[in-house]
N, C-alpha and C positions, 0 to 999 in steps of 0.2 A: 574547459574544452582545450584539446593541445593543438599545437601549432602545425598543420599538413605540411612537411619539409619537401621542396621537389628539389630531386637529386640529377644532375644532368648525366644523363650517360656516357660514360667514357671510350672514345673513343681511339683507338690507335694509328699513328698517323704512322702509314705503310710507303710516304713520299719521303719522309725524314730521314737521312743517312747520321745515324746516332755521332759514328767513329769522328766524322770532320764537326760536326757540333760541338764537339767536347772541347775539340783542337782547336777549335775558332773561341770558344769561350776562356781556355787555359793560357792561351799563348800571348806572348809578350810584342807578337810583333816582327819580322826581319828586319835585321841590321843589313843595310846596301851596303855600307863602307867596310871593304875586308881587313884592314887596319884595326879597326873597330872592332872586327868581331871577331878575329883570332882573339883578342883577350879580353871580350867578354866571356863569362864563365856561367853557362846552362843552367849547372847546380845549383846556385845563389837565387838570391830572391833579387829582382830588378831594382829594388834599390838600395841593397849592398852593395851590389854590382857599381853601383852609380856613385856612393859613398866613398868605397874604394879607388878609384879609379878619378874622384875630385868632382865629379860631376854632380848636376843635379836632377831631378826626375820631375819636383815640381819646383821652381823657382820659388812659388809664391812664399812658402814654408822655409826655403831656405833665405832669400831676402825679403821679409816679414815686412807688411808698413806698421810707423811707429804709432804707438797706441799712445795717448794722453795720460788713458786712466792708469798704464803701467809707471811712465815717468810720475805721474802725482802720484802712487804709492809709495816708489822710490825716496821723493824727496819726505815723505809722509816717516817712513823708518829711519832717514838720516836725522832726521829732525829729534825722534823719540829715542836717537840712542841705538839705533843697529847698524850701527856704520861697520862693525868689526865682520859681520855677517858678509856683510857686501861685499868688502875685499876680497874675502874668502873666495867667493862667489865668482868672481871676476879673474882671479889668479888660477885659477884648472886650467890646467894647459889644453888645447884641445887638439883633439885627435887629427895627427896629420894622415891624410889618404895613402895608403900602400902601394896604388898603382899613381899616383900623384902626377907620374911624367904624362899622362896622356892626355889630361888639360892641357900641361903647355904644351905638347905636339899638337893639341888642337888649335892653338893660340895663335903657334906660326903659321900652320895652311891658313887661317884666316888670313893671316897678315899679306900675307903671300898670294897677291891678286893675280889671277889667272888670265891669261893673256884673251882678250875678247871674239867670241866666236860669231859674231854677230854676222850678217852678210846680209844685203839687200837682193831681193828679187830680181831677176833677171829682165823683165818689165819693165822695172821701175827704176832701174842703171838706165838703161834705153830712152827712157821717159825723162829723164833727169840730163842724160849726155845733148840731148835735141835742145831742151829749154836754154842749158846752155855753151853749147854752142849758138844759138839763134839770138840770146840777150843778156849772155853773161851773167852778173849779178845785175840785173834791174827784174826785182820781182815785181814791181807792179805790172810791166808788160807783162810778165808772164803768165798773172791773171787773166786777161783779155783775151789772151791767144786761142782762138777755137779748137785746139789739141786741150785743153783741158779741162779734159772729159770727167774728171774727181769732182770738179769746182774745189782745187785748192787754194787756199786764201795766200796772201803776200808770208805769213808769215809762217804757212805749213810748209811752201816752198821753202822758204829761206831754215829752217828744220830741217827738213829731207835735203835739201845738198851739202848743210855743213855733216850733218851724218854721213852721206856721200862720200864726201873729203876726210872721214876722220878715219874708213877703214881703206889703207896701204892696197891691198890685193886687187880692190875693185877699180880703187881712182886712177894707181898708176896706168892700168891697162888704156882708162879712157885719156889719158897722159898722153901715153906713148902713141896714139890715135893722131892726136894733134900736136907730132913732131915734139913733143916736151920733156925731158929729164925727170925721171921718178923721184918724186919730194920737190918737186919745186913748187915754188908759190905759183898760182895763177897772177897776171900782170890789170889784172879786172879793178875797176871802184866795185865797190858796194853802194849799190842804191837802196835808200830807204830801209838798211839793216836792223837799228836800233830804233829809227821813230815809227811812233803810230800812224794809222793809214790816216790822209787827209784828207 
C-alpha cells in the first residue's frame, strides 16, 4: 500500500516586497563612521576588507583559546623527531595588512578620550543647589529633609553632587550664584563621606 503524501498548497505572499528582502539578506550592514567607510571597499568580501585594513571581523578566530590537545601534539612531534618541520612552520612570515594604518588611526581615537558630554537635568541642578545650600555636605540631614521626594539614601546624594561638582558648565553657574570664583573648592567638611550609615 503506498504512502498518501499531502502536499501543502503554495501560496504567494502578495505583502512581501522581494527587492528590500534581498538587500536586507545580502548586506553587510552601514558603516556610521565616514573615515571608515571612504576606505572601505564594496567589491571585496567583508572580510578581506577586514584583513586588509588589520582588523578583524570575528575576534574569536583571530585570537583563538589555547587548546591542550594542540600543545600535547606539538610536544608529541618534537619528542618523535619533527622538530625541523616545526621551525619551518613558525618562520613564514606572515602577511602584513595593506591598509595596516587604519588600525593604528583607530588606536589613537581610542586613546584620545573625548571630552565628556554628560549634563545633568535641569531638576536635579535645582534639587541638588537647595540640598546644598541648606546642609552643605552633611548628607545624613539630607535624608531627613521632607524635599526628598526620591527617598535618596546618604550615599546616592553624596553620588549625585560629586557628579554635580565634576562637570565645570553646570557647577560654576551654581558658583557664581553664591558669590564664588569658578573652580574654587567649596570651604564645607564633609560629613559621613566615606563611612557607613550608623
Amino acid at each position: 500500500m503506498k504512502i498518501k503524501k499531502n502536499h501543502a498548497r503554495k501560496h504567494y505572499r502578495y505583502n512581501v516586497n522581494r527587492k528590500t528582502l534581498k538587500k536586507t539578506r545580502t548586506s553587510t550592514g552601514k558603516i556610521k563612521d565616514p573615515w571608515l567607510k571612504k576606505l572601505w571597499e564594496d567589491r571585496k568580501n567583508p572580510n578581506k576588507n577586514f584583513r586588509e585594513m588589520g582588523l578583524s571581523s570575528d575576534p574569536n578566530k583571530t585570537v583563538p583559546i589555547p587548546s591542550f590537545k594542540n600543545d600535547r601534539l606539538k610536544i608529541v612531534k618534537i619528542v618523535n623527531g619533527f622538530m625541523e618541520e616545526e621551525i619551518e612552520e613558525e618562520e613564514k612570515p606572515k602577511m602584513k595588512p595593506r591598509r595596516g594604518h587604519v588600525a593604528e588611526k583607530l588606536e589613537e581615537i581610542a586613546k584620545d578620550r573625548g571630552e565628556s558630554l554628560l549634563r545633568l537635568p535641569k531638576g536635579v541642578v535645582s534639587q541638588l543647589s537647595y540640598f546644598l545650600d541648606k546642609y552643605q555636605f552633611n548628607y545624613k540631614a539630607m535624608v531627613t529633609d521632607k524635599r526628598n521626594y526620591d527617598q535618596w539614601t546618604w550615599k546616592q546624594f553624596r553620588m549625585k553632587i560629586r557628579k554635580f561638582m565634576s562637570i565645570p558648565e553646570q557647577f560654576n553657574k551654581y558658583l557664581e550664584k553664591k558669590n564664588m570664583k569658578p573652580g574654587e573648592k567649596l570651604p564645607w567638611t564633609e560629613y559621613d563621606s566615606d563611612s557607613e550609615w550608623r
